[in-house]
PDB file with one MODEL, atoms N, CA, C and O in Angstrom:
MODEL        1
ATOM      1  N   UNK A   1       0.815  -1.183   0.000  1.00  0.00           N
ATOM      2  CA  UNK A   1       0.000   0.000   0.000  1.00  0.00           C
ATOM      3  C   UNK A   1       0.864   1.254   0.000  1.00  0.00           C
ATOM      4  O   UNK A   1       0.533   2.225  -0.680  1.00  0.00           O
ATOM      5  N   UNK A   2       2.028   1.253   0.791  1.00  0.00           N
ATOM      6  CA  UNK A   2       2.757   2.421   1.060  1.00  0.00           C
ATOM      7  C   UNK A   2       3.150   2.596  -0.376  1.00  0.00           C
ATOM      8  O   UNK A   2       2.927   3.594  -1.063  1.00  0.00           O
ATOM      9  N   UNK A   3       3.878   1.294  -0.809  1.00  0.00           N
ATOM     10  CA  UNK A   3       4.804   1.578  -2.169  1.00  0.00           C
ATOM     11  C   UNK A   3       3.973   2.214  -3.431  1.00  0.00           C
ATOM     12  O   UNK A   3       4.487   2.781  -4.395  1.00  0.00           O
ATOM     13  N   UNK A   4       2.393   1.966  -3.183  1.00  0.00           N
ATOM     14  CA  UNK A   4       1.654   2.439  -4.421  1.00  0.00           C
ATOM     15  C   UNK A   4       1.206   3.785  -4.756  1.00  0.00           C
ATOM     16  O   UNK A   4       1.007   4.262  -5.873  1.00  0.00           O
ATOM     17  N   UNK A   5       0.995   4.690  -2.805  1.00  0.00           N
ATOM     18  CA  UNK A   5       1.240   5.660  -2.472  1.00  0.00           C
ATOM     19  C   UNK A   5       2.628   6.390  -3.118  1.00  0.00           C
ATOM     20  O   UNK A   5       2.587   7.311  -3.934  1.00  0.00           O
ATOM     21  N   UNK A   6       3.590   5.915  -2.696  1.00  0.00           N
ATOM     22  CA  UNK A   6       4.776   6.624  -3.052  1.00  0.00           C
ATOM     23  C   UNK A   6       4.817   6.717  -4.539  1.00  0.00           C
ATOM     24  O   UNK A   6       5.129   7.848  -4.912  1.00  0.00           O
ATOM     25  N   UNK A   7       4.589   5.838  -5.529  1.00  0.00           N
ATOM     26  CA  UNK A   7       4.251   5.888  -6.887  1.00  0.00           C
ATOM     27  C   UNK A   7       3.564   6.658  -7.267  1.00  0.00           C
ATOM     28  O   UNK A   7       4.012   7.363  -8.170  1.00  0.00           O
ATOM     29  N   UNK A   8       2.225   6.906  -6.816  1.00  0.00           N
ATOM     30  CA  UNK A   8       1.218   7.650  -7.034  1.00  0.00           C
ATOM     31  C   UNK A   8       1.618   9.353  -6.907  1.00  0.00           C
ATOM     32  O   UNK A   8       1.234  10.235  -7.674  1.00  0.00           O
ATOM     33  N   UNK A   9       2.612   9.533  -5.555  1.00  0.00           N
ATOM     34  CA  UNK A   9       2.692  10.815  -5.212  1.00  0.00           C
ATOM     35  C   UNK A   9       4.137  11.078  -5.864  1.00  0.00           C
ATOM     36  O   UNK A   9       4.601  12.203  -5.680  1.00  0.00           O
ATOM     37  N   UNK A  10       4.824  10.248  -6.534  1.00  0.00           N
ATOM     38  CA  UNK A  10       5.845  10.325  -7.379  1.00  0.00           C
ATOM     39  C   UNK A  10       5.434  10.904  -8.666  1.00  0.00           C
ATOM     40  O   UNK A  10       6.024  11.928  -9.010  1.00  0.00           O
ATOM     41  N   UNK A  11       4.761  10.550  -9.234  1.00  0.00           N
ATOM     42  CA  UNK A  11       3.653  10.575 -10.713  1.00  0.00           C
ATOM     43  C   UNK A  11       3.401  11.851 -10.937  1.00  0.00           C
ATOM     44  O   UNK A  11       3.848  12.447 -11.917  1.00  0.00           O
ATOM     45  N   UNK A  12       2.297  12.644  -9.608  1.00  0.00           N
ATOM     46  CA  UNK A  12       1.877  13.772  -9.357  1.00  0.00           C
ATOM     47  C   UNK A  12       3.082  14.801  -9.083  1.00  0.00           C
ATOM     48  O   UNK A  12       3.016  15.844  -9.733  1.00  0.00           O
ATOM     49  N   UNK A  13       3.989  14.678  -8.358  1.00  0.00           N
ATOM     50  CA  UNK A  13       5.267  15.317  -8.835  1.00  0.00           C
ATOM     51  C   UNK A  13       5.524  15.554  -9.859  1.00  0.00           C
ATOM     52  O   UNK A  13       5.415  16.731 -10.200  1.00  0.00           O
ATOM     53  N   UNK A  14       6.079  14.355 -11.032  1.00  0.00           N
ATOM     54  CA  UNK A  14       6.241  14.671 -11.913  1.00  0.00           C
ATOM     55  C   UNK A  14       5.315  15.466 -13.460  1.00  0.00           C
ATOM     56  O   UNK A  14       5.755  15.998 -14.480  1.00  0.00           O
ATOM     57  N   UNK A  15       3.836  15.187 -12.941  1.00  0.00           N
ATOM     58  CA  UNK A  15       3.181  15.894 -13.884  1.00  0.00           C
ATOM     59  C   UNK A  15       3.163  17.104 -13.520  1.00  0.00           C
ATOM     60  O   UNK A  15       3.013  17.898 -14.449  1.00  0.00           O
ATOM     61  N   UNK A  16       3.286  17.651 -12.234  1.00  0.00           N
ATOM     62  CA  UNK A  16       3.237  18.895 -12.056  1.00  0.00           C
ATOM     63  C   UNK A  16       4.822  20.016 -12.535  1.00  0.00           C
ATOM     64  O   UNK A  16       5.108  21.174 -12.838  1.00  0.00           O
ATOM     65  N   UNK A  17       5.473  18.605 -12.310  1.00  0.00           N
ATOM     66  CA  UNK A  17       7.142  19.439 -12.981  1.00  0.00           C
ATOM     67  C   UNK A  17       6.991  19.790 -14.592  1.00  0.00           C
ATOM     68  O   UNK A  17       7.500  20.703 -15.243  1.00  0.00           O
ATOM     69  N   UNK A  18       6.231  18.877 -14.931  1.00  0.00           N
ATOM     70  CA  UNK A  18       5.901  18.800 -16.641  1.00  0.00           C
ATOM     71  C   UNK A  18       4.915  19.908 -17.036  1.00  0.00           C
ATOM     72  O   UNK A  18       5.050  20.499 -18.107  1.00  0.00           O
ATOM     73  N   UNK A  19       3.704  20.258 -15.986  1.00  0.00           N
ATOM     74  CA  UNK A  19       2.891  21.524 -16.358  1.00  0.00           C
ATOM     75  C   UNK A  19       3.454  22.213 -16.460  1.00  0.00           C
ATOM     76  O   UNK A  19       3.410  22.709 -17.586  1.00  0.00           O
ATOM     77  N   UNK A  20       4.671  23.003 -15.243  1.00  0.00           N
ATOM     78  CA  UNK A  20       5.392  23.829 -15.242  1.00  0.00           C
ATOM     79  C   UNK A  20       6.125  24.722 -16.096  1.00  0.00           C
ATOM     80  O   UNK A  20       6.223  25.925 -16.340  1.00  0.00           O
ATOM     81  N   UNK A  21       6.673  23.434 -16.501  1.00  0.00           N
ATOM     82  CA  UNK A  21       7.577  23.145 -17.620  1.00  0.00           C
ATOM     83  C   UNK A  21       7.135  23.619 -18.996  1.00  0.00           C
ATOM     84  O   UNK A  21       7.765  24.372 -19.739  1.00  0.00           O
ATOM     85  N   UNK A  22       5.857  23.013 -19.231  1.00  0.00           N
ATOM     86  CA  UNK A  22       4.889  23.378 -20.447  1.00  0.00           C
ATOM     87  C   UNK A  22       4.164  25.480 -20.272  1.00  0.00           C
ATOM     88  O   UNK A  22       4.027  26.273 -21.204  1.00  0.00           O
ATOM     89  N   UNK A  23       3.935  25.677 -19.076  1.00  0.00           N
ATOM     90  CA  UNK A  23       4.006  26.917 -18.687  1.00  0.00           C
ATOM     91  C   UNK A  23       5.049  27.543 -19.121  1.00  0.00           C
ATOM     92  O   UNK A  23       4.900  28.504 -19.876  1.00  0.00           O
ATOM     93  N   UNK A  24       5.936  27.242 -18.843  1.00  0.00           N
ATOM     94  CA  UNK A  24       7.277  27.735 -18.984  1.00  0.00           C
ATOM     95  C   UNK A  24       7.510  28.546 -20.218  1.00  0.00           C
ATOM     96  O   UNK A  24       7.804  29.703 -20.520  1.00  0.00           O
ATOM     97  N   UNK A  25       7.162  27.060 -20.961  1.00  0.00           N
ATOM     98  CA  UNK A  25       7.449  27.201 -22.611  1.00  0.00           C
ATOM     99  C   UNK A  25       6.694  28.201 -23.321  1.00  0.00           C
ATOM    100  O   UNK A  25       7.037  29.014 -24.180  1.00  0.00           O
ATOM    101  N   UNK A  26       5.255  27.882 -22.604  1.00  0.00           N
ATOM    102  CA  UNK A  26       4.337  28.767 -23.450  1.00  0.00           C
ATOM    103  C   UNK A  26       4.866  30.114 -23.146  1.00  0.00           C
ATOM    104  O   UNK A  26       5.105  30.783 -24.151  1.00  0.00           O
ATOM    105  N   UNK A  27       5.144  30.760 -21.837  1.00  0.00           N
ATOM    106  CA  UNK A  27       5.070  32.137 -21.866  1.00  0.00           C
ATOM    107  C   UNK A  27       6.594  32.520 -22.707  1.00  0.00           C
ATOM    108  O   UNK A  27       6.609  33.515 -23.433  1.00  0.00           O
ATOM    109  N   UNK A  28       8.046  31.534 -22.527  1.00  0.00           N
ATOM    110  CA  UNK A  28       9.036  32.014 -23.331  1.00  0.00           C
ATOM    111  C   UNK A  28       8.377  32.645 -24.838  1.00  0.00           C
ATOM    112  O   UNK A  28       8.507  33.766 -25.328  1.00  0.00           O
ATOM    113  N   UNK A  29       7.681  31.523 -25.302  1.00  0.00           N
ATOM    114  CA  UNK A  29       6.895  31.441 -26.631  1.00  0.00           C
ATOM    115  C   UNK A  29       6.159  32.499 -26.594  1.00  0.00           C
ATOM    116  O   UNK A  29       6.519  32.824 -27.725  1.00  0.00           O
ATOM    117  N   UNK A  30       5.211  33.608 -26.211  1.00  0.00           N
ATOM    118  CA  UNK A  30       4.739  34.369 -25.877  1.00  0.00           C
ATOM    119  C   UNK A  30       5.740  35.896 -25.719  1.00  0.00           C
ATOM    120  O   UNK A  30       5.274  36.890 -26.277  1.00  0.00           O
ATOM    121  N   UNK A  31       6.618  35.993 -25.226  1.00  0.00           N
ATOM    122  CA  UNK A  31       7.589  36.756 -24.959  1.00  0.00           C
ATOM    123  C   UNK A  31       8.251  37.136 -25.989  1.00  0.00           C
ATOM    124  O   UNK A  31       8.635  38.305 -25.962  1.00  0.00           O
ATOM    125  N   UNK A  32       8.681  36.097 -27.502  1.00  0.00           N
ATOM    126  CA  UNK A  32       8.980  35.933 -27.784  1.00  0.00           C
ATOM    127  C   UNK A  32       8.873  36.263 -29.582  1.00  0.00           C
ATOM    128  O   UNK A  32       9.572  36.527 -30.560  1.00  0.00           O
ATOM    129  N   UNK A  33       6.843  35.922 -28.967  1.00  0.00           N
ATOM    130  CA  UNK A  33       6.490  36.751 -30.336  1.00  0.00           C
ATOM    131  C   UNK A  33       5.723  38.175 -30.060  1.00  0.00           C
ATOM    132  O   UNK A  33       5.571  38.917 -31.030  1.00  0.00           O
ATOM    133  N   UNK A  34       5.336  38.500 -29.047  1.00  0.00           N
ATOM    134  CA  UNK A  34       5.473  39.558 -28.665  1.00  0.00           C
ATOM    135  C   UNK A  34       6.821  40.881 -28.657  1.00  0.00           C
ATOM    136  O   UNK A  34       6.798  42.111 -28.673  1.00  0.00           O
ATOM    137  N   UNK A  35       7.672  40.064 -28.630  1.00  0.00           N
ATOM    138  CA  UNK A  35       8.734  40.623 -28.933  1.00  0.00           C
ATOM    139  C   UNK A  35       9.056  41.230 -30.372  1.00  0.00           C
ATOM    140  O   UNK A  35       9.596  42.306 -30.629  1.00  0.00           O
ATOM    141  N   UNK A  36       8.559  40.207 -31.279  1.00  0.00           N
ATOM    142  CA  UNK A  36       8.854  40.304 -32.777  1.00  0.00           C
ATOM    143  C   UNK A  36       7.640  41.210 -33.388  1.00  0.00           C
ATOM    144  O   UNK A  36       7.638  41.614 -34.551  1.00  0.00           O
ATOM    145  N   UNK A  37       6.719  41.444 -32.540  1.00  0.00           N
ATOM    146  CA  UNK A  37       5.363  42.117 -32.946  1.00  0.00           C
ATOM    147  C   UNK A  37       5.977  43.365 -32.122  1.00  0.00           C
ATOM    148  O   UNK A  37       5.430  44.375 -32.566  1.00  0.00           O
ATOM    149  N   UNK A  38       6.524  43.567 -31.512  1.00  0.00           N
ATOM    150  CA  UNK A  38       7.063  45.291 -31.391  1.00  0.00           C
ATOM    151  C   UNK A  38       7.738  45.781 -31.704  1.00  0.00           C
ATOM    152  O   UNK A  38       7.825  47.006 -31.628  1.00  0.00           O
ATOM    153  N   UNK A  39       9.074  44.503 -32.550  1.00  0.00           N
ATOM    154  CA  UNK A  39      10.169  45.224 -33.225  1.00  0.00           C
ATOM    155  C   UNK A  39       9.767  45.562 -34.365  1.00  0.00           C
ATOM    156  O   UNK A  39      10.380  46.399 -35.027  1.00  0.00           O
ATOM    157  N   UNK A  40       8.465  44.858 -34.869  1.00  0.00           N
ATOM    158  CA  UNK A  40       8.073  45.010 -36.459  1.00  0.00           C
ATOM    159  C   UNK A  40       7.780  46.714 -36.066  1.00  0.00           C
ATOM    160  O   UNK A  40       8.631  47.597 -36.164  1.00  0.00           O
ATOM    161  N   UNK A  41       6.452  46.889 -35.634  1.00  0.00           N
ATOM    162  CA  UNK A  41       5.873  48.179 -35.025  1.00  0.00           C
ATOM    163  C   UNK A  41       6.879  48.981 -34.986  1.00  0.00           C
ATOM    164  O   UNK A  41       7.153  49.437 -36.096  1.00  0.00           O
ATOM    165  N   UNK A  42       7.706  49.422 -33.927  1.00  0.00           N
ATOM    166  CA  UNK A  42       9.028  50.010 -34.152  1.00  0.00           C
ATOM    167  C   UNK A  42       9.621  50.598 -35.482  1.00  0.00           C
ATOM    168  O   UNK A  42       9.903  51.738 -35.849  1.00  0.00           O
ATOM    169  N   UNK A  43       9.695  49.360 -36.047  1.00  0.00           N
ATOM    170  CA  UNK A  43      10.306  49.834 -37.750  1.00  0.00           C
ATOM    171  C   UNK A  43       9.234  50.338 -38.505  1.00  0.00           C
ATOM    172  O   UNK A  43       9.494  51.002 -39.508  1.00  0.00           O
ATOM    173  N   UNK A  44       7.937  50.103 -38.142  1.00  0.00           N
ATOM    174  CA  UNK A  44       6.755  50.958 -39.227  1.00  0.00           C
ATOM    175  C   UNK A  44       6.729  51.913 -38.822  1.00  0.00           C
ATOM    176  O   UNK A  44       6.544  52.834 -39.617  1.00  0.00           O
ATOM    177  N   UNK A  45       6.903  52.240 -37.332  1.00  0.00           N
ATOM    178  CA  UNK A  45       6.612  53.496 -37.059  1.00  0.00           C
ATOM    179  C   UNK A  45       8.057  54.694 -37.454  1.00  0.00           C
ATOM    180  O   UNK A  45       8.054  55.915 -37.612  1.00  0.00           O
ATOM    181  N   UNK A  46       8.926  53.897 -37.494  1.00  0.00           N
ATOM    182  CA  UNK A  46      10.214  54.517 -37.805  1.00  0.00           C
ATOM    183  C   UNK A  46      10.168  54.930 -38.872  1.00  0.00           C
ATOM    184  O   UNK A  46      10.693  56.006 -39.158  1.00  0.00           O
ATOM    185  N   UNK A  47       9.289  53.907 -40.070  1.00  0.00           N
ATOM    186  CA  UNK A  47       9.329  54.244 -41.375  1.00  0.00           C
ATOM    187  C   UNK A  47       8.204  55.635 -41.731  1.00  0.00           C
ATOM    188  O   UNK A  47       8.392  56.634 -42.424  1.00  0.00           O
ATOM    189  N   UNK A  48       6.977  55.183 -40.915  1.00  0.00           N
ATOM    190  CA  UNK A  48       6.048  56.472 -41.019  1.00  0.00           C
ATOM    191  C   UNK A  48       6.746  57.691 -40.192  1.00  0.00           C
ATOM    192  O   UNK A  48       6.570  58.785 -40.729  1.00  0.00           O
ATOM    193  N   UNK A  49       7.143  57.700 -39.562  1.00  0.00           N
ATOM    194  CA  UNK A  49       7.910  59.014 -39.066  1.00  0.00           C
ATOM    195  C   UNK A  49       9.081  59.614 -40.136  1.00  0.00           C
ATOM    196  O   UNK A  49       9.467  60.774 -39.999  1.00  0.00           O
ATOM    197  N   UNK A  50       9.485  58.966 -40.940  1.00  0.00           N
ATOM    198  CA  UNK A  50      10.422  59.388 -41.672  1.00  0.00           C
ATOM    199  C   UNK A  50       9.654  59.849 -42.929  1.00  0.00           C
ATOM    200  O   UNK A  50      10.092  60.935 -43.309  1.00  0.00           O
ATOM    201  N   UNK A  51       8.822  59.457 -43.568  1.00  0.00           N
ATOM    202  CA  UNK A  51       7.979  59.402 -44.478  1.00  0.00           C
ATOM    203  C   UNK A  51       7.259  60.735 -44.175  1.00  0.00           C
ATOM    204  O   UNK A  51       7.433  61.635 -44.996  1.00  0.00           O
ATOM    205  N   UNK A  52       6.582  60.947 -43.252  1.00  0.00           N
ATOM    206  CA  UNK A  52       5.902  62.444 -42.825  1.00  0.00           C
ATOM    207  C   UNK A  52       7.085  63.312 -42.922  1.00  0.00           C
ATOM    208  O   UNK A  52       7.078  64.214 -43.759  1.00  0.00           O
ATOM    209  N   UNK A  53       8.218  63.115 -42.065  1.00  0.00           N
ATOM    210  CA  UNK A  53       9.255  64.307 -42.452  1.00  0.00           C
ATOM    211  C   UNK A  53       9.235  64.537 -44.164  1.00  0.00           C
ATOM    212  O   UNK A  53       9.258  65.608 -44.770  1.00  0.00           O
ATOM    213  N   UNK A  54       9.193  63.367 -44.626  1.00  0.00           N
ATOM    214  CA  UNK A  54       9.823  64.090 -45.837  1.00  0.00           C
ATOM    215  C   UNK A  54       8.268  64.487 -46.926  1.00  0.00           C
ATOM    216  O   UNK A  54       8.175  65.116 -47.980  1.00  0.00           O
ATOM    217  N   UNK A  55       7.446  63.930 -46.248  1.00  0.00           N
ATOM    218  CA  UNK A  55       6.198  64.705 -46.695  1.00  0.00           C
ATOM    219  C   UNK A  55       6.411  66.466 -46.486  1.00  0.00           C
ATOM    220  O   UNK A  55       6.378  67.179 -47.489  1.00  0.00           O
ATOM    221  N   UNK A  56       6.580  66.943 -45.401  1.00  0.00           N
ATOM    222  CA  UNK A  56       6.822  68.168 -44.698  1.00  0.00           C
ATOM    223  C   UNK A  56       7.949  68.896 -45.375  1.00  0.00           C
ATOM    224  O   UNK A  56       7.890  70.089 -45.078  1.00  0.00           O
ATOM    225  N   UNK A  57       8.716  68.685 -45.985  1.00  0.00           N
ATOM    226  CA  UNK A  57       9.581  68.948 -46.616  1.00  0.00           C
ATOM    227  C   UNK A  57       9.097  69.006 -47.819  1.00  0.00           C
ATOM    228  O   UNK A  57       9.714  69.687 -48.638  1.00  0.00           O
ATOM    229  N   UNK A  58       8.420  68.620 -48.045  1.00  0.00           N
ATOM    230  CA  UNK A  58       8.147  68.205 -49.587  1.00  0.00           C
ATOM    231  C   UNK A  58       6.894  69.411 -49.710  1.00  0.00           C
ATOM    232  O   UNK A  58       6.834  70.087 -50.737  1.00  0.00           O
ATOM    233  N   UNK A  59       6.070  69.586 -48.770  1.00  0.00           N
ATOM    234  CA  UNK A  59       5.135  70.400 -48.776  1.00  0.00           C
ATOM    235  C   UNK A  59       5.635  71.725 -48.276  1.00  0.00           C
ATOM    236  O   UNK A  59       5.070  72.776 -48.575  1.00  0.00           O
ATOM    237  N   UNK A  60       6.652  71.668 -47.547  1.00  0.00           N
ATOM    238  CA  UNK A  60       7.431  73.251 -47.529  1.00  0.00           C
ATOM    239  C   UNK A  60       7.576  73.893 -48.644  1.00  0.00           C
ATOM    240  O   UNK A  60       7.282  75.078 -48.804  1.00  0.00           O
ATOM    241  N   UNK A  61       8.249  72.814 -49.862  1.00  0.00           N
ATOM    242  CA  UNK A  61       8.629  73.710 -51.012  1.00  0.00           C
ATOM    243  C   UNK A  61       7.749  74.031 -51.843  1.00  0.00           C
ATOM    244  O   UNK A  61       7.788  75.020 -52.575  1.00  0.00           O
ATOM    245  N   UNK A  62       6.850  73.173 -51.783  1.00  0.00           N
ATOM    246  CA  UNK A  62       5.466  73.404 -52.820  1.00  0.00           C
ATOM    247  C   UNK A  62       5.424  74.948 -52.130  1.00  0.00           C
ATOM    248  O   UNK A  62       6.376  75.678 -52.402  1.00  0.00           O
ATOM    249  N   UNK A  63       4.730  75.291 -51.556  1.00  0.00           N
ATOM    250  CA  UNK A  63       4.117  76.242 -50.321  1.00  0.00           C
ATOM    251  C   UNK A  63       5.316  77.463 -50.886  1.00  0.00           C
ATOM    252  O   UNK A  63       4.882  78.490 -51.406  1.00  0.00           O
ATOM    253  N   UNK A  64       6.280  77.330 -50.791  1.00  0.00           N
ATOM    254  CA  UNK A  64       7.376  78.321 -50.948  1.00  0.00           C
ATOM    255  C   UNK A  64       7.292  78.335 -52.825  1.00  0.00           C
ATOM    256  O   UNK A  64       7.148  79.453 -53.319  1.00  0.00           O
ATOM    257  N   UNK A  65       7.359  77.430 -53.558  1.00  0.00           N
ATOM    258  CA  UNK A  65       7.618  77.677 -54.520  1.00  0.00           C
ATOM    259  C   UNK A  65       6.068  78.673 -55.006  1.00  0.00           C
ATOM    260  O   UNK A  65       6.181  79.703 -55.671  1.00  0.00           O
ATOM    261  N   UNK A  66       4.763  78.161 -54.557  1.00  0.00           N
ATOM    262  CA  UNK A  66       3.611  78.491 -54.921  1.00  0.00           C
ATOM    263  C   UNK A  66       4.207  80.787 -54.548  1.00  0.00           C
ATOM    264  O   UNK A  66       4.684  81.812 -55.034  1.00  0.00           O
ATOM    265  N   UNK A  67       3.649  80.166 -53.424  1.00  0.00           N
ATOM    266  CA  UNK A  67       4.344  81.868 -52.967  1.00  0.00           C
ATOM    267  C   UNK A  67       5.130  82.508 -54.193  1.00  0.00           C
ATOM    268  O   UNK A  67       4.534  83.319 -54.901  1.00  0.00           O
ATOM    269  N   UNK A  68       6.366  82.190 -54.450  1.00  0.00           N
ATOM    270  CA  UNK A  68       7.597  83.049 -55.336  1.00  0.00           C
ATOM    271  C   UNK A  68       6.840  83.336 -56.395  1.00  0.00           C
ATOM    272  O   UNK A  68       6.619  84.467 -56.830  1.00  0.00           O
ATOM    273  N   UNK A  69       6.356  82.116 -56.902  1.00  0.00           N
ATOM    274  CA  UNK A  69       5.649  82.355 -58.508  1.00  0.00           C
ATOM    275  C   UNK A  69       4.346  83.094 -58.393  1.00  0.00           C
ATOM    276  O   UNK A  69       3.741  83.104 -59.465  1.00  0.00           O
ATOM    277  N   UNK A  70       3.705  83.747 -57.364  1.00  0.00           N
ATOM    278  CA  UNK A  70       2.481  84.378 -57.028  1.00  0.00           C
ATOM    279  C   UNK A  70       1.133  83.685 -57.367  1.00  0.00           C
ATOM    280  O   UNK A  70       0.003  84.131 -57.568  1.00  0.00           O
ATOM    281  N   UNK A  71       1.616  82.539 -57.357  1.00  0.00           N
ATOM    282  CA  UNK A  71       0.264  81.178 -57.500  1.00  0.00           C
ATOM    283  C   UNK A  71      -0.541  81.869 -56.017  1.00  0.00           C
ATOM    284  O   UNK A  71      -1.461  82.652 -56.252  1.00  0.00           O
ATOM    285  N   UNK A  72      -0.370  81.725 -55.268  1.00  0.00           N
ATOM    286  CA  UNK A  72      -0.953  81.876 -54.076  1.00  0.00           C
ATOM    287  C   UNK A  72      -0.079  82.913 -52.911  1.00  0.00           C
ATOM    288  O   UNK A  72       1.101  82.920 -52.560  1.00  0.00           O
ATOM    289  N   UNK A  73      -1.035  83.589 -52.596  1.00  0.00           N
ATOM    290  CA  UNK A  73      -0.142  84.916 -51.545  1.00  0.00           C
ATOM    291  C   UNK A  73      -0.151  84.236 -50.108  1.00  0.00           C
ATOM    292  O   UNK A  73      -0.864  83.295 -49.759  1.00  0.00           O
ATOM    293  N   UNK A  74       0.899  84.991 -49.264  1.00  0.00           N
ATOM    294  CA  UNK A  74       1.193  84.405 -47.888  1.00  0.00           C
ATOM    295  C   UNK A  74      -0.421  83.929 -47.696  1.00  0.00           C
ATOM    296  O   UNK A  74      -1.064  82.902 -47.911  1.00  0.00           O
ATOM    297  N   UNK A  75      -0.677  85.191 -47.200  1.00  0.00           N
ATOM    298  CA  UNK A  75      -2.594  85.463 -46.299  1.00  0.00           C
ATOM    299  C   UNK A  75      -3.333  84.403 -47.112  1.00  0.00           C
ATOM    300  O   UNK A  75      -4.418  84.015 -46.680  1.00  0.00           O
ATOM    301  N   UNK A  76      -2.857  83.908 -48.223  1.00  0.00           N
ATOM    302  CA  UNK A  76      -3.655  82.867 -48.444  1.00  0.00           C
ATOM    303  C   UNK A  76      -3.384  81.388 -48.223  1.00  0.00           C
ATOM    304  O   UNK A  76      -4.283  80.584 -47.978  1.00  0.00           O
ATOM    305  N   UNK A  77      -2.486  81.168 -48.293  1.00  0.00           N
ATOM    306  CA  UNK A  77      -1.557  79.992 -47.498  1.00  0.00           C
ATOM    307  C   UNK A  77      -2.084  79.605 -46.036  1.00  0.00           C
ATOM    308  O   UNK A  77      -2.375  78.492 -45.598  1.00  0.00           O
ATOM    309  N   UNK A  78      -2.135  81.391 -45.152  1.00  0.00           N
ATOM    310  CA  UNK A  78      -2.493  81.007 -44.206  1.00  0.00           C
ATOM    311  C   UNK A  78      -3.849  80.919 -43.511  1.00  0.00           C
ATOM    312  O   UNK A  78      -3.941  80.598 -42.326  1.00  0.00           O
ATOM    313  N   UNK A  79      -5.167  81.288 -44.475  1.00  0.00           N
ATOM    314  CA  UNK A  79      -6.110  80.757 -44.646  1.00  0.00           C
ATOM    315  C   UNK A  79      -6.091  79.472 -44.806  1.00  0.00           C
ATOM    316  O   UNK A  79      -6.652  78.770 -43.965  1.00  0.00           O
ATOM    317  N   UNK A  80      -5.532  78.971 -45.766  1.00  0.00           N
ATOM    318  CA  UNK A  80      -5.805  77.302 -45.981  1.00  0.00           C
ATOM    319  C   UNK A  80      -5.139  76.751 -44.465  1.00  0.00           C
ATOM    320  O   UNK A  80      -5.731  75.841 -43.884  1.00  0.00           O
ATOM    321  N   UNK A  81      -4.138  77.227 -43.982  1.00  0.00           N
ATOM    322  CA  UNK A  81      -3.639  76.190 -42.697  1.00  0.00           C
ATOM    323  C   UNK A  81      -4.239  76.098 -41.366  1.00  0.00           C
ATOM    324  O   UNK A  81      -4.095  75.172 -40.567  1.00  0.00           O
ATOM    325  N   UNK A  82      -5.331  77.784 -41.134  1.00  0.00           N
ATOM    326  CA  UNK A  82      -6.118  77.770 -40.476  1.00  0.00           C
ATOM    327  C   UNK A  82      -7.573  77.060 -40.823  1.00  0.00           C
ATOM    328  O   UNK A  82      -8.210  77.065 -39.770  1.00  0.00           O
ATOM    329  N   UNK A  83      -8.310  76.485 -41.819  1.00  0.00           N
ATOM    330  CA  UNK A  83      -9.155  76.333 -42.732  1.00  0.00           C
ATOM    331  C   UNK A  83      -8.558  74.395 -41.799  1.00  0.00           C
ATOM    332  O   UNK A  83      -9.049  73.963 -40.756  1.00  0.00           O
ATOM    333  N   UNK A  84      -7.527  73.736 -42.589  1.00  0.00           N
ATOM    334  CA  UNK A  84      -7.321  73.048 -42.132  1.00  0.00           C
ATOM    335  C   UNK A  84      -7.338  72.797 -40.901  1.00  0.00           C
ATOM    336  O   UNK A  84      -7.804  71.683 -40.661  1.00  0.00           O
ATOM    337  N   UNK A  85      -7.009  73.397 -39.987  1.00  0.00           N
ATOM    338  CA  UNK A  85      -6.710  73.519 -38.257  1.00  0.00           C
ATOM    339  C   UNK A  85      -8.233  73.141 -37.790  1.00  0.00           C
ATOM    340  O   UNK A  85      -8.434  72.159 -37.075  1.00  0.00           O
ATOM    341  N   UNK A  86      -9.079  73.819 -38.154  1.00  0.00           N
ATOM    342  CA  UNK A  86     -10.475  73.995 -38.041  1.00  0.00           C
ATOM    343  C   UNK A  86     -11.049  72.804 -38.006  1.00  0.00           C
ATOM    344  O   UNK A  86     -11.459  72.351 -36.938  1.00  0.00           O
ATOM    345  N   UNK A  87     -11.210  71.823 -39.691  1.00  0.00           N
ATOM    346  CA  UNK A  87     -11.586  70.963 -39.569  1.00  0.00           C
ATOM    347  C   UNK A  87     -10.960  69.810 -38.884  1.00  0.00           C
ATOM    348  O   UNK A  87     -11.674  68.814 -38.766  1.00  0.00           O
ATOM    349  N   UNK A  88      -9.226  69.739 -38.201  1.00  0.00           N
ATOM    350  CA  UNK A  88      -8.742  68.620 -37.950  1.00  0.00           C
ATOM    351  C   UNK A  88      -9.430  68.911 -36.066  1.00  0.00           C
ATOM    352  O   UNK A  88      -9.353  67.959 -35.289  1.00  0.00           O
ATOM    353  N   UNK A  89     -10.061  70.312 -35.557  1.00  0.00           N
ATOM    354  CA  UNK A  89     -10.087  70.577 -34.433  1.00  0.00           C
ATOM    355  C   UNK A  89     -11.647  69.753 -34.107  1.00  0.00           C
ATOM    356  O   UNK A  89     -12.102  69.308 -33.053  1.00  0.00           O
ATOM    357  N   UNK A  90     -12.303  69.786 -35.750  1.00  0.00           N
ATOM    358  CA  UNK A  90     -14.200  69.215 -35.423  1.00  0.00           C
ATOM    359  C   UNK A  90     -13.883  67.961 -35.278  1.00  0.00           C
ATOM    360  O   UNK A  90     -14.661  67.258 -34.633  1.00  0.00           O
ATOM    361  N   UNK A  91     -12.938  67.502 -35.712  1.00  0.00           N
ATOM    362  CA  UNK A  91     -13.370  65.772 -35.646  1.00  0.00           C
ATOM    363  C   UNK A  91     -12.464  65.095 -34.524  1.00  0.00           C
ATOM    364  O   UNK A  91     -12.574  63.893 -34.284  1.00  0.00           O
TER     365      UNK A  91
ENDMDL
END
């Protein structure tokens, strides 16, 4: 009886070392692609941040070139950026 006990509570030891174990794994595994899902993020956002700069740049010169050639006067430029401001303030 004792020895079947000791088997029994041997067993339960070991499945519980094995849940553990399987715990273990899952959260490394978890950590792991979580990890790879923020380095991706990281680099998109690195890429959209760089991408707007050079949007901004790109729309500086329009804006400046429009101006020189008298396509459009300052006061009107800065109508449109207030015009814009407006609607990005409704929504």
């Amino acid at each position: 009886m004792s020895f079947l006990f000791i088997a029994m509570s041997n067993q339960r030891k070991q499945l519980e070392a094995q849940k553990k174990s399987r715990r273990r794994i899952r959260r490394k595994r978890r950590i792991r692609l979580k990890s790879k899902v923020d380095q991706e993020q990281d680099l998109l956002l690195e890429e959209l941040q760089q991408e707007n700069e050079e949007l901004q740049l790109c729309l500086g010169s329009l804006v400046q070139t429009l101006v020189k050639k008298g396509v459009l006067t300052e006061g009107e430029i800065e109508q449109i950026i207030e015009s814009a401001s407006e609607v990005e303030n409704d929504e």
